[in-house]
N, C-alpha and C positions, 0 to 999 in steps of 0.2 A: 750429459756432460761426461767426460772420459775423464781419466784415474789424471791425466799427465794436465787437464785445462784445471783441476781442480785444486791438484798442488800446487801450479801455478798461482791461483787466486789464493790460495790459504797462504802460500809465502810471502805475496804482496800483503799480505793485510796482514800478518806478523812483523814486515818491517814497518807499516808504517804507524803498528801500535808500539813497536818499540823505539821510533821516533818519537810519536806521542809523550810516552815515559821520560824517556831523555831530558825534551822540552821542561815539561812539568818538573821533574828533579831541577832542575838549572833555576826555575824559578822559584822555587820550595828554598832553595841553597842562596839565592841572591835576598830575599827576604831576612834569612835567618842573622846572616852576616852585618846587614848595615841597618837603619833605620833615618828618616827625613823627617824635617818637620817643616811646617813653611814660616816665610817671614815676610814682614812688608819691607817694601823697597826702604819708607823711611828708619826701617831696621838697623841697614846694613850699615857695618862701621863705617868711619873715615877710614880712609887708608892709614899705615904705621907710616911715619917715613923713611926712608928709604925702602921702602915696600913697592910692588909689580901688584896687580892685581889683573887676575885673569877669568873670564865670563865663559860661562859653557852655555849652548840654549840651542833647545831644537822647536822649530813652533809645530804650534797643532796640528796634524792632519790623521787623517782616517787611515791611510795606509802605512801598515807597518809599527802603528800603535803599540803593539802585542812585546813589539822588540824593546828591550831595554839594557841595552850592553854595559858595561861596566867601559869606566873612562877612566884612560892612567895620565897621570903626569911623572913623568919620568919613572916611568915603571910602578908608580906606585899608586894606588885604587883611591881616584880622590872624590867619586859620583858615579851618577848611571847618565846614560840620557834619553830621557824619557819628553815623549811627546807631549808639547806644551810646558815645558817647564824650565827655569834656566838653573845655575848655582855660581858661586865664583869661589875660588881660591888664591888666598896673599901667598907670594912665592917672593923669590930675590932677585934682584934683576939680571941679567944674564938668557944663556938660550935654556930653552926646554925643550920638550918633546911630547906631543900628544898621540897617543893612541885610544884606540876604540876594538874592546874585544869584537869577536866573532862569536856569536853565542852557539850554532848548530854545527857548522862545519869549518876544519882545520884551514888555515890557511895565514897568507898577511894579512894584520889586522886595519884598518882604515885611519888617518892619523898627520898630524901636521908638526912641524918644526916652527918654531918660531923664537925669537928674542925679544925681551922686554928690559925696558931704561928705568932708572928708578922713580919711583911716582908716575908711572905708565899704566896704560890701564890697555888692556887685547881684549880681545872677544873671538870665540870659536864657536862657530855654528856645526850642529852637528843635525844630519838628515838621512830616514832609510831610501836606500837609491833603487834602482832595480834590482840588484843582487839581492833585496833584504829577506828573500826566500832563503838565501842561503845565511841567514845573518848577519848579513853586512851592514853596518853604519859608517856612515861617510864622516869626516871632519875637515874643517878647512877658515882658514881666519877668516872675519866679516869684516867691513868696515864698523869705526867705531856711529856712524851716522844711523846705518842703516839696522845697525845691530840693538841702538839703542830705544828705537822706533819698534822692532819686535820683543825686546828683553820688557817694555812697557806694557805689553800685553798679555806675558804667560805669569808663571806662578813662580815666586820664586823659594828655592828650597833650602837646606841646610842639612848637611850629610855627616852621620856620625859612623865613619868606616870605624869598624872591626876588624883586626886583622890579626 
């Protein structure tokens, strides 16, 4: 092998241990910052009234598991979404705004708009799409039918953001 196919191979395998690193730092740092605990469904409060309550939940699947992006409501770190699991948050009625960071690479983040009436209840499913090499998470409102038939089957958590 020549000096030029060598450096060649020795720089690929520098970026992609300095990927490696990155990865691992992101997740070392998303640990540190929050902590979950789970809860049963007959946990979860009644609603307050005049209160919105909004469902995050991404269901099970094999691909893309590894990802667990941080999820804003209106700018602010309210959960992850992590496969198989749901969580919800009481907000005020009114619009919001959902995003879904990008964990590896710069870009818009994945994310949905919506409004909620008082004593309304939304649901946001959130799923890794084909981008989620590049860290992409997708979000997008569900019905509350079909949302409620999957939010029955995963786990549900309780997020003490640190911030």
């Amino acid at each position: 092998m020549n000096n030029s196919k060598k450096w060649t191979v020795l720089s690929r395998r520098i970026k992609e241990f300095s990927l490696l690193l990155v990865v691992l730092s992101l997740l070392i740092l998303n640990s540190c910052v929050s902590s979950s605990t789970s809860v049963q469904v007959n946990e979860i409060p009644s609603l307050a009234e005049n209160k919105s309550r909004i469902f995050f939940y991404r269901t099970k699947l094999l691909f893309g598991s590894g990802m667990k992006p941080a999820i804003y409501l209106n700018g602010k770190k309210v959960g992850f979404s992590i496969s198989g699991t749901a969580f919800y948050v009481d907000v005020d009625p009114g619009k919001h705004k959902v995003s879904v960071a990008k964990i590896m690479y710069p870009g818009t983040p994945g994310g949905v708009d919506l409004e909620v009436r008082g004593n309304e209840l939304a649901y946001v499913r959130t799923w890794t799409g084909g981008a989620s090499f590049g860290g992409q998470t997708d979000a997008a409102l569900a019905t509350p039918e079909r949302a409620k038939e999957q939010i029955a089957q995963l786990k549900i958590l309780k997020f003490n953001i640190e911030e």
